[in-house]
Backbone as a ProteinNet text record, in pm:
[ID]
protein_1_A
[PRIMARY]
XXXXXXXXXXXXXXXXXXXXXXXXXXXXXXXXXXXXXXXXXXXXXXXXXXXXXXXXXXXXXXXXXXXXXXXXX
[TERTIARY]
-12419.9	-12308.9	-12179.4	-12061.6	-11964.7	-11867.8	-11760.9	-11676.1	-11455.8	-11377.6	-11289.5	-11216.5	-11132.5	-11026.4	-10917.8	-10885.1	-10802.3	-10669.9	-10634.1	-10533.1	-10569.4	-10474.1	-10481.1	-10543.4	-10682.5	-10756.3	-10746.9	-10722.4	-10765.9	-10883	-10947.6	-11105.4	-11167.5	-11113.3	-11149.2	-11062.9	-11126.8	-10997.3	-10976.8	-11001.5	-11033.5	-10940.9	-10863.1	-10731	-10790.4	-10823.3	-10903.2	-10791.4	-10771.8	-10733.7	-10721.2	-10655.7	-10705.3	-10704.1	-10747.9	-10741.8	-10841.4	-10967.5	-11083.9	-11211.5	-11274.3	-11416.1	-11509.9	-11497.5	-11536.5	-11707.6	-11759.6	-11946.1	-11961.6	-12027.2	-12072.1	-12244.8	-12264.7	-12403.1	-12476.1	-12291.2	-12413.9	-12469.7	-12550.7	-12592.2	-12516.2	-12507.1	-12409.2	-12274.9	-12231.3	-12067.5	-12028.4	-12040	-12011.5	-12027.2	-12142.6	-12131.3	-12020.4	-12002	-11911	-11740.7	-11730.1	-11624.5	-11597.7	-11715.7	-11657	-11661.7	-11745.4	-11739.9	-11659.7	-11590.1	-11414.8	-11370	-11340.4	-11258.3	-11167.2	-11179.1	-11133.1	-11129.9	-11246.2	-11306.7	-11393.5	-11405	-11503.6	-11577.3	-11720.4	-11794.9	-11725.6	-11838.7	-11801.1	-11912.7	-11968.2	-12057.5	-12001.9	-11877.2	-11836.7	-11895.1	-11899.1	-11974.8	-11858.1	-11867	-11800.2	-11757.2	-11613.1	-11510.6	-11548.6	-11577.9	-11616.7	-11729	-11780.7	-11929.4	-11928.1	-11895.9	-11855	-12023.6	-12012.7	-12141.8	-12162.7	-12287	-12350.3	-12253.6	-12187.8	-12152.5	-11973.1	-11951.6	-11817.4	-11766.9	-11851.1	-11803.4	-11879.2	-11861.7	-11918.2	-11881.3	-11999.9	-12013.6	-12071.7	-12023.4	-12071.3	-12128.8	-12232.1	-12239.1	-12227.2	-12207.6	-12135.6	-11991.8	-11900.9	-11777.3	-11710.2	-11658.3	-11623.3	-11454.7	-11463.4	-11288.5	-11218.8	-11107.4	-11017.1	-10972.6	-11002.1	-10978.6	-11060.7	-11183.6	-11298	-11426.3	-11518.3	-11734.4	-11756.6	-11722.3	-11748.2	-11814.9	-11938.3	-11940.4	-11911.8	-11845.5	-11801.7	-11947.6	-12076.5	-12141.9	-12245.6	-12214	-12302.4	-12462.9	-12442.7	-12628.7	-12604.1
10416.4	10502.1	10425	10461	10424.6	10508	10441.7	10490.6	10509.4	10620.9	10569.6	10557.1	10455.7	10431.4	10546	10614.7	10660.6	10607.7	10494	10430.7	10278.1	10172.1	10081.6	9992.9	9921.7	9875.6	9718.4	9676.5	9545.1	9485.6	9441.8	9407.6	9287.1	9167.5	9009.9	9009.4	8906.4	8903.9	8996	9086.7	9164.4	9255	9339	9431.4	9534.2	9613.9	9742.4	9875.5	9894.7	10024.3	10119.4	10276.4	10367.8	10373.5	10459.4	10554.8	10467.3	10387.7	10333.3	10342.8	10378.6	10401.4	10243.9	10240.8	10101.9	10073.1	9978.8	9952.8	9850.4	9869.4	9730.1	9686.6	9542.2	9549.2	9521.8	9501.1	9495.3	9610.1	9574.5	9716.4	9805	9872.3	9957.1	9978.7	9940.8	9891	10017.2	10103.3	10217.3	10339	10312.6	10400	10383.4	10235.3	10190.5	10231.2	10236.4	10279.4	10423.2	10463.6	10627.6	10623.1	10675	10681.2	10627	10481.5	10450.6	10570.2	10641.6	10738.8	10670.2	10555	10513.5	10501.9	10595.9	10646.4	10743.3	10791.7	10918.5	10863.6	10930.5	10906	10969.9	10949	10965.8	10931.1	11028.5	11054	10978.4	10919.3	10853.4	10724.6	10617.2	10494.5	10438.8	10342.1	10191.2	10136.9	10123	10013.1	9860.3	9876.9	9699	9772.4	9683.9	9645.5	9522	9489.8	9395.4	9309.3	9156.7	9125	9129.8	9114.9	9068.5	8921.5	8937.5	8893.3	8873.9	8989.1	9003.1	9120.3	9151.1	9205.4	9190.7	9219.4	9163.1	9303.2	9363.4	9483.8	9487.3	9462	9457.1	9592.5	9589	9726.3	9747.1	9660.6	9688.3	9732.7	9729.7	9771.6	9912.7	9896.7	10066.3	10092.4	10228.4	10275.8	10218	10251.1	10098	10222.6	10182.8	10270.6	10343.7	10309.1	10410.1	10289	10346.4	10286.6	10351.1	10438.1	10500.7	10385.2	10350.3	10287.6	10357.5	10279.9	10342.6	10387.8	10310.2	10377.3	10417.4	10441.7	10561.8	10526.9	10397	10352.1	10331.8
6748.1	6785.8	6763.8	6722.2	6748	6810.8	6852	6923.9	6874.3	6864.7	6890.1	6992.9	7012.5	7117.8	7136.2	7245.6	7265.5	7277.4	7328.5	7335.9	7294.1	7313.5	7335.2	7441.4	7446.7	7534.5	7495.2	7606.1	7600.4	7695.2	7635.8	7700.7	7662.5	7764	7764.6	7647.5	7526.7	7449.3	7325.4	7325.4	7226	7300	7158.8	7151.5	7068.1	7126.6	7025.5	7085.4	6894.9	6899.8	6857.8	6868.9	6830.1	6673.3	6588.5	6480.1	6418.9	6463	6392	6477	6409.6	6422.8	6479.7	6576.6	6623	6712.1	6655.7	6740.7	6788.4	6884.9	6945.7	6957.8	6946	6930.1	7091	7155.8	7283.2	7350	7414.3	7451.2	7609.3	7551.4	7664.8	7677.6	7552.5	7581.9	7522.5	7367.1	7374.3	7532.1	7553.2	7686.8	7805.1	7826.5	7933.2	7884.6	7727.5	7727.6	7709	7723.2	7689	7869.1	7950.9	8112.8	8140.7	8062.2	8160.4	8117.7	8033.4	7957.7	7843.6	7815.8	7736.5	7553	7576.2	7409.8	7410.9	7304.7	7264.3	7178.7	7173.3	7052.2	6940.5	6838.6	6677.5	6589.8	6510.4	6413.7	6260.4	6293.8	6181.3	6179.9	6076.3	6039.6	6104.7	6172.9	6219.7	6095.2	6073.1	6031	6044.1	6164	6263.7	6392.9	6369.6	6446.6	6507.2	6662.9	6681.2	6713.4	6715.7	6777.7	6923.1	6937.9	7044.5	7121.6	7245.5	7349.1	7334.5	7210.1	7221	7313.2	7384.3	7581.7	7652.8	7746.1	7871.6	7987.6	7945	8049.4	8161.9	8291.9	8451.4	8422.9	8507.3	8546.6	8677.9	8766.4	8920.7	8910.1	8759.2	8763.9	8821.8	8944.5	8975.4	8920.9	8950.1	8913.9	9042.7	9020.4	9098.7	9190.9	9349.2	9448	9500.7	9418.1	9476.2	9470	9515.7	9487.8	9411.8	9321.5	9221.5	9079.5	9051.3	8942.6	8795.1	8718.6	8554.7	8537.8	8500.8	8420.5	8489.3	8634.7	8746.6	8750.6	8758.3	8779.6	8915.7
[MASK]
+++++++++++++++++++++++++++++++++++++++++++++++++++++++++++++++++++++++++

């Protein structure tokens, strides 16, 4: 799956942004960024495919102000 950015995200050190078709090989990180709301999927091929441990997805991460976890496990 890939994903694009809706806006400008910055995530650890990586600056991803919109109008590209972007993948990740870790696992879960397209999901974590679409449930932030920070991207949509896309049936288009990835531009960039990032590797494995270029993020670092908690999954205890909640929305800020709530127990709500992003990716609702």
């Amino acid at each position: 799956m890939a994903v694009y950015f809706k806006h400008r995200f910055k995530h650890g050190s990586l600056d991803l942004l919109p109008g590209l078709p972007l993948a990740f090989e870790d696992d879960r990180a397209e999901e974590y960024f679409i449930c932030a709301g920070a991207a949509d999927a896309t049936a288009d091929a990835p531009v960039v495919t990032y590797p494995a441990g270029s993020v670092e997805i908690d999954t205890e991460t909640v929305f800020a102000g709530t127990e709500t976890r992003v990716l609702g496990d």
